[in-house]
KENU-566075 format. One record per residue (C-alpha): residue number from 0; z, x, y; residue in one letter. Coordinates in nm, 2 decimals. Layout:
<sites>
resi_z_x_y_resn
NUM_Z_X_Y_A
...
</sites>
This chain:
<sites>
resi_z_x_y_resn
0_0.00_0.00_0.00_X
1_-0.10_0.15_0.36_X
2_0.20_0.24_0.58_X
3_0.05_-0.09_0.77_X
4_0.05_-0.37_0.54_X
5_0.42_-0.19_0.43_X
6_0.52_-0.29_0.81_X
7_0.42_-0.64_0.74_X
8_0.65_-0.68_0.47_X
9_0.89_-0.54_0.59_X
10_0.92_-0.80_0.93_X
11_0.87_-1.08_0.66_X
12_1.20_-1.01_0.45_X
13_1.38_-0.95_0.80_X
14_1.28_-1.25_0.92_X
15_1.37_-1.46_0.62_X
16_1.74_-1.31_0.59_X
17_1.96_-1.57_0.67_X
18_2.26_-1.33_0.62_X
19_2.15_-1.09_0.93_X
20_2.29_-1.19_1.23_X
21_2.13_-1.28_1.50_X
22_2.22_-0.97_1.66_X
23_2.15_-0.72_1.44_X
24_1.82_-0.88_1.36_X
25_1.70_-0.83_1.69_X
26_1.81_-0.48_1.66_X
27_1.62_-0.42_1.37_X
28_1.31_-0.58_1.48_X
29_1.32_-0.37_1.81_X
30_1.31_-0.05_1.59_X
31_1.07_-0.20_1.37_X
32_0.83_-0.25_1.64_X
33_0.89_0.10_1.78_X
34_0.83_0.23_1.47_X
35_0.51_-0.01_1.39_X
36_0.39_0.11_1.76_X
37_0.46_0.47_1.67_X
38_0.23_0.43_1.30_X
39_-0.05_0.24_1.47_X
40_-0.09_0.55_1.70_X
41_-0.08_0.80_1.47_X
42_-0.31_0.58_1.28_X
43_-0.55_0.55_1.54_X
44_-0.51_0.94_1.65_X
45_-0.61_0.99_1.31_X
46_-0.89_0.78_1.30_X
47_-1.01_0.93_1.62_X
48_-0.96_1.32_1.51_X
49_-1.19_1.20_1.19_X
50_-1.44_1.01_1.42_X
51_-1.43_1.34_1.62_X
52_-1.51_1.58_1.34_X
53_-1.80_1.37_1.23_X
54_-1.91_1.39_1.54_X
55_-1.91_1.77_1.56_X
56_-2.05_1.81_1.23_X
57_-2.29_1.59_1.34_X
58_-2.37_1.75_1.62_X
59_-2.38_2.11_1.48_X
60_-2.63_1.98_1.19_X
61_-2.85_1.90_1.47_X
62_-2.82_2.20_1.65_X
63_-2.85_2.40_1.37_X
64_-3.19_2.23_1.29_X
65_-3.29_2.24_1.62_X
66_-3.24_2.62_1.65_X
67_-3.46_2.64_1.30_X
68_-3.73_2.41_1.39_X
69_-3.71_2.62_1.75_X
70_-3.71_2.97_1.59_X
71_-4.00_2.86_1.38_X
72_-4.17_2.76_1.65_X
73_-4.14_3.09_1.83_X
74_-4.29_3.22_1.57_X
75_-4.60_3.05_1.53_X
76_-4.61_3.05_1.90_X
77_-4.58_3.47_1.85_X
78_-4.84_3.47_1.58_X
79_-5.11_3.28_1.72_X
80_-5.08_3.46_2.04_X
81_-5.13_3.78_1.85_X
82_-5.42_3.65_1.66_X
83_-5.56_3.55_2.00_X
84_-5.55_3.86_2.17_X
85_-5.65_4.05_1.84_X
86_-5.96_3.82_1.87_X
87_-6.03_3.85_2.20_X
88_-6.00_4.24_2.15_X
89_-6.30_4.20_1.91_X
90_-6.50_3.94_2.10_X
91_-6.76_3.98_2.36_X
92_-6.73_3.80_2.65_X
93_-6.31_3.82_2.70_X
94_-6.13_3.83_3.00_X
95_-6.07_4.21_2.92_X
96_-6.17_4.53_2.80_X
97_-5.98_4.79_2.63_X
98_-5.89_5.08_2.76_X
99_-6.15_5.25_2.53_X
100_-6.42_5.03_2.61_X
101_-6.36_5.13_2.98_X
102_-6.39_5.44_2.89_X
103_-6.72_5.40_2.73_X
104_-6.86_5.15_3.02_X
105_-6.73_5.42_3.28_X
106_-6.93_5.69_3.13_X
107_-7.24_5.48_3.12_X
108_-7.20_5.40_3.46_X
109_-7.17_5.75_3.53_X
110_-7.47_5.88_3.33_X
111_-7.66_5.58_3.50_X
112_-7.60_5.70_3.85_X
113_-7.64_6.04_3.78_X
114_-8.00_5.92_3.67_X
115_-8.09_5.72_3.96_X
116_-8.01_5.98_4.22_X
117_-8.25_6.21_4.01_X
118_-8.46_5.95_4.04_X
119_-8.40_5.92_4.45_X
120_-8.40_6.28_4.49_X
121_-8.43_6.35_4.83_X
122_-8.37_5.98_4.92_X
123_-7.99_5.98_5.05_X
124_-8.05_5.66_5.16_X
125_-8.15_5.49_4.86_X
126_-7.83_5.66_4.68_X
127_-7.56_5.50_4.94_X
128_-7.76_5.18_4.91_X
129_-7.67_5.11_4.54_X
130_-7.32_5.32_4.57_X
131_-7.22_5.08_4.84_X
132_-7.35_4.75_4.63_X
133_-7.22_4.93_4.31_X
134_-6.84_4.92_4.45_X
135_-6.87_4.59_4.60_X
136_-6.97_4.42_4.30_X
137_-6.70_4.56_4.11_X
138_-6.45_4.50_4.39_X
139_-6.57_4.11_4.35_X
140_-6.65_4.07_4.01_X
141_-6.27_4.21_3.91_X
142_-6.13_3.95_4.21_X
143_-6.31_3.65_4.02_X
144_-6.19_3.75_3.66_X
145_-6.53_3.81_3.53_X
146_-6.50_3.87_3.16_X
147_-6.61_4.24_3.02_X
148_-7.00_4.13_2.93_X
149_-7.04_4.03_3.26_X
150_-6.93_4.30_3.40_X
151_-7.05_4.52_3.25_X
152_-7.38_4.35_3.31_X
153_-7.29_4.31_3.66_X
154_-7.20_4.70_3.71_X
155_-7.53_4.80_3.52_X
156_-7.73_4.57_3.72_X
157_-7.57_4.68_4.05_X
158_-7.66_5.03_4.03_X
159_-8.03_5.00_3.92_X
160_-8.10_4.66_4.19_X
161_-8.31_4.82_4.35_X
162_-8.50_5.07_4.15_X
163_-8.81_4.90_4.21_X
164_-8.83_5.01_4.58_X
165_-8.98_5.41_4.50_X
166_-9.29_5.22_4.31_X
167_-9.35_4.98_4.58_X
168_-9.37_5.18_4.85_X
169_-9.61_5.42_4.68_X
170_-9.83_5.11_4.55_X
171_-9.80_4.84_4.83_X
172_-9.67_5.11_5.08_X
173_-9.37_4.83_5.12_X
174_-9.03_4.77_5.03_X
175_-9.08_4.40_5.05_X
176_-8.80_4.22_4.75_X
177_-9.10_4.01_4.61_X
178_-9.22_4.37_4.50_X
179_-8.91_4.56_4.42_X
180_-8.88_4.24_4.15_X
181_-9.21_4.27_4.00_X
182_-9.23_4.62_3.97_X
183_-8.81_4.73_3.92_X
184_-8.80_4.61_3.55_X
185_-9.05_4.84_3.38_X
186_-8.90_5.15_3.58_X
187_-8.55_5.05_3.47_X
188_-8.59_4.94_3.11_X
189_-8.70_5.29_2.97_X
190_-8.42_5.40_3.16_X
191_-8.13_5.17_3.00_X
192_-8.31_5.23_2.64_X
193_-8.22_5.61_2.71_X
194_-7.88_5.61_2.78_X
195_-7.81_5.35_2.51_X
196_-7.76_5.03_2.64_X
197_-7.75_4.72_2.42_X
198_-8.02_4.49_2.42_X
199_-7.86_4.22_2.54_X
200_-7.74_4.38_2.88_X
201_-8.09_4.54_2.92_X
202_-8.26_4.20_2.90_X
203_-8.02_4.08_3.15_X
204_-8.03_4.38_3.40_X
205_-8.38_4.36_3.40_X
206_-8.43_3.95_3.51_X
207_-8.16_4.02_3.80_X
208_-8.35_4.34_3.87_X
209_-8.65_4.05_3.87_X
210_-8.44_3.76_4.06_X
211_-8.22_3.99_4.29_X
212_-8.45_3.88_4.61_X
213_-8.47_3.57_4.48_X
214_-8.16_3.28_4.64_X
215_-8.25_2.91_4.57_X
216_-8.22_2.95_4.15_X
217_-7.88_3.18_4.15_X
218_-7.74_3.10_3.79_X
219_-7.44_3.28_3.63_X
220_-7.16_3.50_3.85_X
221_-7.33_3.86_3.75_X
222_-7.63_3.71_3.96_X
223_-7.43_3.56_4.23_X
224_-7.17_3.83_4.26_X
225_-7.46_4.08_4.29_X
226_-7.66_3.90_4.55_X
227_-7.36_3.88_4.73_X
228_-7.25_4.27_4.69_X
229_-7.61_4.38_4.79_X
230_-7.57_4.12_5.12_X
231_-7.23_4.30_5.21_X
232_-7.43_4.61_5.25_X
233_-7.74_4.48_5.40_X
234_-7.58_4.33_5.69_X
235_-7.43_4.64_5.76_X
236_-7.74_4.90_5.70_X
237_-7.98_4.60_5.90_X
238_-7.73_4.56_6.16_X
239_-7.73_4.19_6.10_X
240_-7.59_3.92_6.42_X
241_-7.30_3.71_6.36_X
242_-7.53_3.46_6.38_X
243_-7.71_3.62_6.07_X
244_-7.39_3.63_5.88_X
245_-7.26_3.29_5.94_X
246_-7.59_3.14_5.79_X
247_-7.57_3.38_5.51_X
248_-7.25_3.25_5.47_X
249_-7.37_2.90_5.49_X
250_-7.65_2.93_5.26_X
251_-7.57_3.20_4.99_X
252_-7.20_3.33_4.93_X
253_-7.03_3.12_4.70_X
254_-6.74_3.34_4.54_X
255_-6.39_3.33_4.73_X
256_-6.37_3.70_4.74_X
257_-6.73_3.74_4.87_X
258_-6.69_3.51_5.14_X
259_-6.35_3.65_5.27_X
260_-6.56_4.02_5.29_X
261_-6.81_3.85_5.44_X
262_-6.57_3.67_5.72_X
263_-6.34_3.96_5.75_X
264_-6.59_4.24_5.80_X
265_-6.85_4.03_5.97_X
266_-6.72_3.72_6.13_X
267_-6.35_3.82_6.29_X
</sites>
């Protein structure tokens, strides 16, 4: 019998003793109650220090399954991340090269240059020209995250823009852009096949070697970013008016880091 139902019992043979006086049985059911009050409490306490643990254990199961589910989370988060950049180490087109690939595009671009101021020998000129469209297309191109391919492509293309200039002079006795795009690609493709370059980025170089003059069909950022890099140095060499600049501006520049060198070396 539970110490409650026992209390119960106990009132009821009190109450029916008709030898208890009056007195004394209001004594007793004084310190009956007391002590009734006192068991309910500890009772309840009880109750509530079980209800409690539950409620901890509880609690703790879910945290502990939390941190698991968590931690395995982490994990696959880790993996896959790995796997991505593993992937994108291999791929073509990714956001970035490695250090070894650098290397390699570094010493292309240097062999490259090398080759086209033995081709402008006694040209100074022609040298800065591309120099000066060289840097600023790599100063844009890294600005607007282009992805290795395209720079590389863009670089390539930046230093050989204009090799169809030498030709054209000596066959049209002009430097006119309509003929430093029909005649530039056959003088730079030999050129590229030389020193190695991959198909792919020799097909490319040589239709923005082709398009480079050309401003109402601009497709893909190594065309843009190029067409604004040789602009950047034209202005200057021409000595271009503001007015010039603003409708180049207008009309051509499209890339946020072009068109803040455009306004901040021509237009402030």
């Amino acid at each position: 019998m539970s110490k409650k139902a026992e209390g119960f019992s106990l009132r009821f043979v009190l109450i029916n003793t008709g030898n208890i006086s009056r007195k004394v049985l209001s004594k007793v059911l004084r310190s009956f109650d007391k002590n009734f009050e006192r068991l309910q409490r500890e009772f309840n306490l009880e109750n509530e220090t079980v209800q409690e643990e539950k409620t901890i254990q509880k609690n703790i199961a879910i945290q502990e399954k939390v941190t698991k589910d968590t931690v395995k989370n982490m994990k696959t988060d880790i993996t896959d991340t790995v796997n991505i950049m593993e992937n994108t180490r291999r791929t073509p087109g990714r956001f970035q090269a490695t250090q070894g690939e650098e290397n390699i595009m570094d010493e292309q671009d240097r062999k490259l240059i090398e080759k086209m101021m033995e081709y402008y020998a006694g040209d100074p000129k022609r040298v800065q020209h591309f120099l000066k469209v060289y840097e600023f297309a790599k100063l844009i191109g890294e600005s607007e995250s282009l992805d290795t391919e395209t720079m590389h492509i863009l670089r390539t293309a930046a230093i050989v823009h204009d090799i169809g200039i030498k030709i054209s002079e000596e066959k049209y006795g002009s430097s006119n852009g309509k003929y430093q795009e029909k005649e530039g690609p056959a003088v730079a493709e030999p050129m590229l096949l030389a020193l190695g370059y991959d198909e792919a980025v020799i097909d490319r170089v040589l239709f923005l070697i082709a398009h480079h003059h050309t401003y109402n069909e601009i497709e893909g950022l190594d065309y843009q970013i190029l067409v604004e890099a040789d602009f950047l140095v034209n202005l200057f060499e021409d000595g271009s008016s503001r007015e010039a600049a603003q409708k180049v501006q207008k009309n051509i520049f499209k890339t946020n880091t072009g068109t803040k060198y455009l306004s901040d070396l021509f237009l402030n």
